[in-house]
C-alpha positions as CSV (number, residue, x, y, z in Angstrom):
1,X,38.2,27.9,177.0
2,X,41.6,28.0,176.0
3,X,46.0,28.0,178.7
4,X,56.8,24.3,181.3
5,X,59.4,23.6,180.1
6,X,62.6,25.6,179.8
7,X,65.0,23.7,178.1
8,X,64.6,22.6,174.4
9,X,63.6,25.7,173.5
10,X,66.2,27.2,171.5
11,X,66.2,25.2,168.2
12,X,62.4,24.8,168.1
13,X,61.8,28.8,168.1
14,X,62.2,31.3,165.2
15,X,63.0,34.4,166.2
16,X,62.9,36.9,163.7
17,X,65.1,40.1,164.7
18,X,63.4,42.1,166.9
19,X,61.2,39.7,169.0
20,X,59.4,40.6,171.8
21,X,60.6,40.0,175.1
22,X,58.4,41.7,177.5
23,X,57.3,41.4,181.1
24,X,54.8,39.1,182.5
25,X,52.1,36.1,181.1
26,X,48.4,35.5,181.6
27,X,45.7,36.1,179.1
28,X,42.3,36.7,177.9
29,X,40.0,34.6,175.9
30,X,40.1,34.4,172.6
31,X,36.9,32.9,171.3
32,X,35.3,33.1,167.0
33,X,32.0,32.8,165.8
34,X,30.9,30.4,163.0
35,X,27.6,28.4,161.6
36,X,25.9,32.2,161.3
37,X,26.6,33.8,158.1
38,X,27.5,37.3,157.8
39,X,24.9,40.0,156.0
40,X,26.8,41.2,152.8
41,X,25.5,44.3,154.0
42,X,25.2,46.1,156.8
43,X,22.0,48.8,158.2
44,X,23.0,51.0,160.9
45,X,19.7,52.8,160.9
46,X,17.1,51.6,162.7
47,X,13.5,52.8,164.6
48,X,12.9,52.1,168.5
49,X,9.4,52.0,168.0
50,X,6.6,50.5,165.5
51,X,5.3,53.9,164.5
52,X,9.1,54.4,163.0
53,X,9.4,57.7,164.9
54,X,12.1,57.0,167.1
55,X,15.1,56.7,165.3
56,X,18.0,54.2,166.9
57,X,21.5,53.1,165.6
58,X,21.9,49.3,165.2
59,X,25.0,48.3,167.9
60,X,26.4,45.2,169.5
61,X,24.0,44.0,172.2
62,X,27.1,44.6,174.7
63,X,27.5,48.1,173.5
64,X,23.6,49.4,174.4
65,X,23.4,49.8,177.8
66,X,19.5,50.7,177.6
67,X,19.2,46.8,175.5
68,X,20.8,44.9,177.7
69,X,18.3,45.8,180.6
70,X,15.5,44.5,178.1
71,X,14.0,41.5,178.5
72,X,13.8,41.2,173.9
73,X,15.3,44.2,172.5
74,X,14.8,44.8,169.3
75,X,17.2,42.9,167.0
76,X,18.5,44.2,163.6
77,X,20.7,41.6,162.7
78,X,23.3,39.1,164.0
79,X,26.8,38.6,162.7
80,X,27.5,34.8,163.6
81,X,26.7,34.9,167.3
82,X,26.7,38.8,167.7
83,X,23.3,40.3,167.8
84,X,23.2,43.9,167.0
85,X,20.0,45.9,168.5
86,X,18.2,48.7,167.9
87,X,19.8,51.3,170.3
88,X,18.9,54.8,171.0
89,X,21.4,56.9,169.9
90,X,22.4,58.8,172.7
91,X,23.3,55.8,174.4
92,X,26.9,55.6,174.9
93,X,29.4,52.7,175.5
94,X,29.5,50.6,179.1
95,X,33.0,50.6,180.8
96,X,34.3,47.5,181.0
97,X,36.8,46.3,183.7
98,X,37.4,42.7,183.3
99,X,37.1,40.0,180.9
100,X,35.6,36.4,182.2
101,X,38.5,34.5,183.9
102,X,40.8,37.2,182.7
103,X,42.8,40.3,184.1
104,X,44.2,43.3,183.3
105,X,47.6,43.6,181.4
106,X,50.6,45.5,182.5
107,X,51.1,49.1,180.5
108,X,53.2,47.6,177.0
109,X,53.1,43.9,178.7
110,X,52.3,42.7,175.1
111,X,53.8,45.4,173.4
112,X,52.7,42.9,169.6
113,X,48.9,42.8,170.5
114,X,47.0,44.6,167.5
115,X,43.3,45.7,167.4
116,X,41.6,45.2,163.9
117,X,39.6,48.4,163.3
118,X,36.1,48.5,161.1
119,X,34.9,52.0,160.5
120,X,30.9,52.8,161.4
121,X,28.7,53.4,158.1
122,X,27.0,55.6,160.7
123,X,29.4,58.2,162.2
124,X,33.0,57.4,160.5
125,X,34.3,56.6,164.1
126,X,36.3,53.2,164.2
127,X,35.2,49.9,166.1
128,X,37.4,47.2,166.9
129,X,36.0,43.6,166.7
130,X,38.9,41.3,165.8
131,X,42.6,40.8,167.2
132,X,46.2,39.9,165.8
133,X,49.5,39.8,166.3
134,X,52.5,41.9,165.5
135,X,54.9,39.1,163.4
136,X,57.5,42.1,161.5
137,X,57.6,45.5,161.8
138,X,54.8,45.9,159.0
139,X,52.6,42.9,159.1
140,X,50.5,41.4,161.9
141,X,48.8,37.5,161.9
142,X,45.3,37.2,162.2
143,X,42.1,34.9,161.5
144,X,41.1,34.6,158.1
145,X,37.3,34.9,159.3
146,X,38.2,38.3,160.8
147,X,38.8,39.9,157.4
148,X,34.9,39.9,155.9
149,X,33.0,41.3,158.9
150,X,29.3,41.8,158.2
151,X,30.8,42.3,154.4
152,X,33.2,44.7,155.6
153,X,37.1,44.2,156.0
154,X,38.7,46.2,158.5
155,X,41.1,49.3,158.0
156,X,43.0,50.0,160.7
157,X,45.3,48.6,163.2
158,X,46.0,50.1,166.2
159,X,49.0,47.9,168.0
160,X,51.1,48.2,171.3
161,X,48.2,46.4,173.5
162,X,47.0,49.6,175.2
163,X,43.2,51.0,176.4
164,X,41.9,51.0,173.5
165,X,40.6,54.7,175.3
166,X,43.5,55.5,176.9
167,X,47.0,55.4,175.4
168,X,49.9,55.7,177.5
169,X,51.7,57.4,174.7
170,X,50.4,60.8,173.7
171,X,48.5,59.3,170.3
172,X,47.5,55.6,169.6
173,X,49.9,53.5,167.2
174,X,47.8,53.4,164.4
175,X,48.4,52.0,160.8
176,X,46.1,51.6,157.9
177,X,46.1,48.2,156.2
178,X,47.7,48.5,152.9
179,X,47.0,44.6,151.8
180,X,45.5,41.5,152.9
181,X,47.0,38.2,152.2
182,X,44.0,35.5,153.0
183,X,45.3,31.8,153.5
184,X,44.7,30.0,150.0
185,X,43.1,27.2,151.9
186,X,40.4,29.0,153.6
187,X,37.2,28.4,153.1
188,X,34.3,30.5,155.2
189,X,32.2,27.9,155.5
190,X,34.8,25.7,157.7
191,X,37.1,26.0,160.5
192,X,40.3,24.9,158.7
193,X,43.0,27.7,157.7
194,X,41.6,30.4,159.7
195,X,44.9,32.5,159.1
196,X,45.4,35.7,157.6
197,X,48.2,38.9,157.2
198,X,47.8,41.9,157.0
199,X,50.8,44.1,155.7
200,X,50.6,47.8,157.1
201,X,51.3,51.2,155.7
202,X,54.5,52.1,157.2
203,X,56.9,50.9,159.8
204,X,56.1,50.4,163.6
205,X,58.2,51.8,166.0
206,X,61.0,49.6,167.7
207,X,59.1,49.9,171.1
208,X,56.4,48.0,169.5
209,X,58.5,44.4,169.3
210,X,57.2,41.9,167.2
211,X,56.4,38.3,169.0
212,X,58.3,35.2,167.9
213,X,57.1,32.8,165.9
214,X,57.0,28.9,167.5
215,X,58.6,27.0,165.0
216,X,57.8,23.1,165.9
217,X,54.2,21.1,166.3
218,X,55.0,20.1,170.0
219,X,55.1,23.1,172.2
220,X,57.9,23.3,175.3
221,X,55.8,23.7,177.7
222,X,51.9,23.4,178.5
223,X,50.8,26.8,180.2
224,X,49.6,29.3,177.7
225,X,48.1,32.6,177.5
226,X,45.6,33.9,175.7
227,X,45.4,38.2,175.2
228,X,42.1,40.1,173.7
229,X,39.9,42.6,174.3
230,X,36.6,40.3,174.2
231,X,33.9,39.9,175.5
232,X,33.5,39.1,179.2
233,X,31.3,36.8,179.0
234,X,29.2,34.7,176.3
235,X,26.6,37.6,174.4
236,X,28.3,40.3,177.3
237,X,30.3,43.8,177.1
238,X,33.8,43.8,175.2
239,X,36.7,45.5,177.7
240,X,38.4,48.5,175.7
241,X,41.0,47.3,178.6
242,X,43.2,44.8,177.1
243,X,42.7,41.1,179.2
244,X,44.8,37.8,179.7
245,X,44.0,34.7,180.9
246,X,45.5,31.8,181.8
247,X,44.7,28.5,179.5
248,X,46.4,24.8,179.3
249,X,47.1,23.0,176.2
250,X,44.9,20.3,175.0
251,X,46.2,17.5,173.2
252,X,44.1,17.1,170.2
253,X,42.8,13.4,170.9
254,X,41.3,14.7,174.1
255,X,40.0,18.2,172.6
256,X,38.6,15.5,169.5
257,X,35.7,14.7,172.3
258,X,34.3,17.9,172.6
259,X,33.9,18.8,168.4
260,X,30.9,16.9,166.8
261,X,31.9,15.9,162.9
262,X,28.8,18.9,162.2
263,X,31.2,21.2,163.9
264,X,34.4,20.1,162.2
265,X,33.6,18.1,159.0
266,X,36.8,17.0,158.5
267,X,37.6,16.6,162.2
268,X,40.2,18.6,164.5
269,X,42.9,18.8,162.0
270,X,46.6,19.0,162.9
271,X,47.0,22.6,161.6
272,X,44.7,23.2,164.9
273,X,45.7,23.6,168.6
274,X,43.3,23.4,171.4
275,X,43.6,25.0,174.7
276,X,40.9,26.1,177.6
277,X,40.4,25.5,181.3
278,X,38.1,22.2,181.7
279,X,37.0,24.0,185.2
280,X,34.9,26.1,183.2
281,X,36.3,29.5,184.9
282,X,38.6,31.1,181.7
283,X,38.4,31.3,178.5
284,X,38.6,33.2,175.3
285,X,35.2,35.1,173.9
286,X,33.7,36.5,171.0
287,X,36.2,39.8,170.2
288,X,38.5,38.1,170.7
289,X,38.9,36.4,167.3
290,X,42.3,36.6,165.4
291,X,44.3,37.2,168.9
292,X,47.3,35.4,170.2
293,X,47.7,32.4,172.1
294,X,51.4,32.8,173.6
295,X,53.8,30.6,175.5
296,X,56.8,32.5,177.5
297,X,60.2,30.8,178.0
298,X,63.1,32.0,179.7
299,X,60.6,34.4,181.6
300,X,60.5,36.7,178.8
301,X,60.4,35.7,175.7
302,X,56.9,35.1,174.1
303,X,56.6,32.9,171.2
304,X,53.2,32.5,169.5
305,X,51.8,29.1,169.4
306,X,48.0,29.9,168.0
307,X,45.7,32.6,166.6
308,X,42.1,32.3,168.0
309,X,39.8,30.6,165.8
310,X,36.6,29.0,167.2
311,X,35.1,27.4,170.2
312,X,31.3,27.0,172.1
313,X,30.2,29.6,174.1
314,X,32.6,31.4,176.7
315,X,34.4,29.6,179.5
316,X,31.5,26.3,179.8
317,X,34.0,23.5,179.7
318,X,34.9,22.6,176.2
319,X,38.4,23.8,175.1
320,X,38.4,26.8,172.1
321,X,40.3,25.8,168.8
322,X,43.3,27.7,167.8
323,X,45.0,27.7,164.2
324,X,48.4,26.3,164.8
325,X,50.9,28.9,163.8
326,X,54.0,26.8,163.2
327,X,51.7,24.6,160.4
328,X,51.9,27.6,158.2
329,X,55.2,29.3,159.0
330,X,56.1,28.7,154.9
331,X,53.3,30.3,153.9
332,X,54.1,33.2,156.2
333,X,57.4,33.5,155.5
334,X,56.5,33.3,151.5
335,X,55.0,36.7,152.1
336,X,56.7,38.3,155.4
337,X,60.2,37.5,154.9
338,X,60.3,36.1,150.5
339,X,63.8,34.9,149.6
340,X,63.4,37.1,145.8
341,X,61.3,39.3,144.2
342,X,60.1,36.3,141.9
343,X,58.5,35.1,145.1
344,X,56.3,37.3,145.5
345,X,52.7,36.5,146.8
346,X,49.5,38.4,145.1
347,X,47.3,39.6,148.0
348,X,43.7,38.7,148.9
349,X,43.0,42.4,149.1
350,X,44.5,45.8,148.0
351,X,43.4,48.2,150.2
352,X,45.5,51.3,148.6
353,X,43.0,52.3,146.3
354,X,40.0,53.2,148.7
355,X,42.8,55.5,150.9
């Protein structure tokens, strides 16, 4: 749902030290679930059958191969527009290749891309369900409606934009979340402020560059890219492979035509930027909530421009809705980079205590 210019760009950029400039663009869809609310709990135990003698695990639809060759299998819950399923519990994970309208990234082509980790209530083991964006070597941007999952918040972060299987180092870069600072402004039952930081345990790597920050409302040029490991199609299998695809910007009078006032009560609001490919053929997907959308200049340098919010369905037409980064760069800036210690913002969310 979601996608030049080379000159103007050095004034309307900020560049924090450090800011990656790596090979290559294109994307993957980025694409967040609303108008479902979340369980405050969640039941990983379930029964295949009506006598309650086969016992199941309750997974994504996309991650039970034996479900999604049912015709109705049996549903446990939904989370927004993700139905989990009964599912045996041998049944392992489907490999995923591609994501719709997307490809496959270069090895450390967005070195910034994060994975927002939620760990099982049934086996410990970590599932990743949300994305963000490395800002400073200990905080990454993200969607506000990422944090309270199915009444979880995530733990874990694993960054660098690799198989999220496969690392091409010998161990993953992971980092426990040690606080989360929610936008003041956000309210779970709307659309608007859908931005969030997380502040890690630790220090990344310099190999792992942070992305820029785009600093000014009118972007430089108007292909984008959109990165995530979403699904690959609307209610389809996630890729543990990490996708981009290629989106245009859409000015917001024209995206305006697509969002009823039911959708958006307030209507599209400038803190939002919309991008998607009107054809119908890319577009961010659910998983991919909380990712970048990115614009490259000089043909390296990526900037972030929006953090994927919300859209309808997966690649039918209508653009997705990103939260507009440089709308909020005070905020982040408040908490990533204060000017004094009497600055100081209290977070959302300690998450020291439960380590």
């Amino acid at each position: 749902m979601l996608k030049s210019s080379l000159l103007l760009l050095l004034g309307f950029a900020m560049t924090p030290p450090g800011c990656a400039t790596v090979a290559q663009p294109i994307m993957c869809r980025p694409q967040s679930q609303r108008n479902i609310i979340f369980p405050k709990e969640t039941f990983d135990e379930c029964f295949l059958d009506e006598e309650q003698k086969i016992p199941g695990t309750c997974k994504l639809l996309q991650d039970c191969p034996a479900a999604l060759k049912q015709a109705m299998p049996k549903t446990c819950y939904f989370v927004k527009f993700d139905q989990y399923v009964c599912c045996a519990s041998n049944s392992c994970q489907p490999k995923v290749l591609f994501a719709v309208g997307g490809h496959p990234t270069l090895p450390r082509e967005f070195p910034f891309m994060a994975a927002l980790g939620w760990r099982s209530n049934f086996d410990q083991s970590i599932y990743y369900r949300c994305g963000g964006s490395l800002i400073a070597p200990n905080f990454v941007l993200t969607a506000a409606h990422c944090i309270d999952f199915g009444g979880q918040r995530p733990v874990i972060v694993r960054l660098g934009g690799d198989n999220l299987t496969v690392s091409m180092d010998a161990v993953h870069h992971d980092y426990r979340i040690r606080r989360i600072f929610i936008h003041p402004g956000y309210n779970e039952n709307t659309a608007y402020n859908d931005i969030a930081l997380l502040e890690l345990e630790g220090h990344v790597p310099p190999i792992l560059r942070p992305v820029c920050l785009w600093q000014d409302a009118k972007l430089a040029k108007k292909d984008l890219i959109a990165v995530g490991y979403g699904q690959i199609s609307f209610a389809g299998l996630s890729s543990s492979q990490l996708l981009k695809v290629d989106l245009q910007h859409i000015s917001n009078d024209q995206c305006r035509e697509y969002y009823s006032r039911e959708q958006l009560p307030k209507g599209l609001a400038a803190s939002q930027v919309c991008a998607g490919d009107l054809s119908g053929k890319a577009d961010t997907c659910q998983g991919d909530s909380g990712g970048p959308l990115v614009m490259r200049l000089d043909g390296s340098t990526w900037y972030l421009v929006g953090i994927t919010s919300l859209g309808q369905g997966c690649a039918i037409g209508p653009p997705s809705i990103y939260t507009r980064v440089s709308s909020y760069l005070d905020w982040i800036e408040s908490i990533v980079w204060p000017q004094s210690e009497d600055q100081t913002v209290d977070p959302t969310f300690d998450l020291r205590i439960s380590f």
